[in-house]
N, C-alpha and C positions, 0 to 999 in steps of 0.2 A: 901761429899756435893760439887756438882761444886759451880762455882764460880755465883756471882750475880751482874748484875751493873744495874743503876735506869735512868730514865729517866723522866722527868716531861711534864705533858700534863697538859694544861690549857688555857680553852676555858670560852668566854665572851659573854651572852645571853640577851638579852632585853626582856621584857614579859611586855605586855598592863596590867599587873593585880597587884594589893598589893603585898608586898613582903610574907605575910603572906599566900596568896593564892600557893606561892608557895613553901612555907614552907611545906604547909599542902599537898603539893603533894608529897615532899618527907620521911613525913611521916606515913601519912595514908594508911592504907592496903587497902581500896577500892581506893585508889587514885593510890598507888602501883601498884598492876597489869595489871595496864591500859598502863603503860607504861615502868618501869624501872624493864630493863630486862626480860617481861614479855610481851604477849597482854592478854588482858583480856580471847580470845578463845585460847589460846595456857596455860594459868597458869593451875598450878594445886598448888602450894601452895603459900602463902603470909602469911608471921606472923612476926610480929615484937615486940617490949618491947623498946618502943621510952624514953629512959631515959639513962643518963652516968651509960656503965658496961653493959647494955642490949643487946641484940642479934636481928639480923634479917634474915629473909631465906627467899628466891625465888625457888620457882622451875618450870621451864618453858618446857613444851613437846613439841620440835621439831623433824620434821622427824623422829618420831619415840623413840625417844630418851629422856629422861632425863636431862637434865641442872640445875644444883642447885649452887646458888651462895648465899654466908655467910657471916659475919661480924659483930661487934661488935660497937656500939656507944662509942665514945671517947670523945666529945662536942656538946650539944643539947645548942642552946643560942637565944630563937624565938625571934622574925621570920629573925635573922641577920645570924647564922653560924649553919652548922651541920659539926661536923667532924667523921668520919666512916671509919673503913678498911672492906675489900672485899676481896673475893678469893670465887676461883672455884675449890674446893676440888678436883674434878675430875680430873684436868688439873695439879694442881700444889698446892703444900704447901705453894708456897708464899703469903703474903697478901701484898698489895696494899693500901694505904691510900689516900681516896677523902677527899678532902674541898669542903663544897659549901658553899658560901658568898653571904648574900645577902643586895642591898642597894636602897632603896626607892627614885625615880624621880619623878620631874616634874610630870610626867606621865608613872606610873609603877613603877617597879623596873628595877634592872641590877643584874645578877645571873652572876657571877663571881665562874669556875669550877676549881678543880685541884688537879691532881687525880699522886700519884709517883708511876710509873709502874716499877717492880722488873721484871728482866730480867732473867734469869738463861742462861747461859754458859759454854762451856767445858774447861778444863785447857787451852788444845795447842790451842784455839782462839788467833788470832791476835786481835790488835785494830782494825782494819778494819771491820771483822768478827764485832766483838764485837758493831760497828758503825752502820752498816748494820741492826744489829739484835735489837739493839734499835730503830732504824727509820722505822723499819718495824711494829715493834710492838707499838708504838708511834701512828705512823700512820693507823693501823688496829681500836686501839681502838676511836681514835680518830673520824674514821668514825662510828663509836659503837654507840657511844653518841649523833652522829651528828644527828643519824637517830633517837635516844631517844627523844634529844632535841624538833624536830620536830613534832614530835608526843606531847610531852608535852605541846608546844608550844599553837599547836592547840585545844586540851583539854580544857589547861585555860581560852584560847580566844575565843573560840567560843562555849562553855556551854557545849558541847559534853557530860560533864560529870555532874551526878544528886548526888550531896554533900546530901549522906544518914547521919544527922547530927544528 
């Protein structure tokens, strides 16, 4: 097994909408492929079992291809926390654990993200190497999200989406 080192990504989102509203987008399957890790014209699967110990799977066709990303619920607490690991079978055996926190303002909430990305590495890496290969991957997923967010963002805020309830 190489080696593995972690890196933490955590990102802080404002949303015009209840925190519950956004709860229910990270856990609703119609709410799900609309945006996380999917588009609604690119999914072919979304299922989830939104409960601690329950499982969840995407799988999105790009370019031709397959993409399937897994995970398991670890902390369901409405509409304040979900906590969840993640992995792309395909890519790699590690999994990944996101927090998403959420907390009711004024006006809306604040979606507070953070997500510890497992790294895999060769033995003879330096730290340097080692440095490199976190901030690149840090930073890829980073942009990941950034463009999820966005899309999510606009979903909630401007109706886009019809809460089949």
């Amino acid at each position: 097994m190489n080696n593995i080192s972690t890196t933490t990504l955590k990102m802080i989102r404002n949303f015009d909408v209840a925190p519950e509203r956004v709860f229910d987008a990270w856990l609703n399957p119609e709410m799900m492929r609309k945006w996380f890790f999917t588009l609604e014209g690119t999914n072919k699967v979304t299922q989830n079992n939104p409960q601690v110990g329950g499982t969840w799977e995407i799988v999105d066709h790009r370019e031709g291809k397959d993409y399937r990303a897994i995970g398991e619920y670890l902390e369901i607490d409405p509409p304040k926390k979900i906590v969840f690991t993640f992995k792309m079978p395909q890519f790699s055996e590690l999994e990944d654990m996101i927090t998403v926190e959420l907390k009711e303002l004024q006006q809306g909430c604040e979606m507070t993200f953070t997500q510890v990305i497992h790294v895999p590495h060769e033995e003879n890496w330096t730290e340097s190497d080692i440095e490199k290969a976190l901030g690149e991957w840090h930073d890829s997923t980073e942009h990941g999200w950034n463009l999820m967010f966005m899309g999510l963002k606009e979903l909630l805020e401007t109706g886009k989406i019809s809460y089949k309830g």
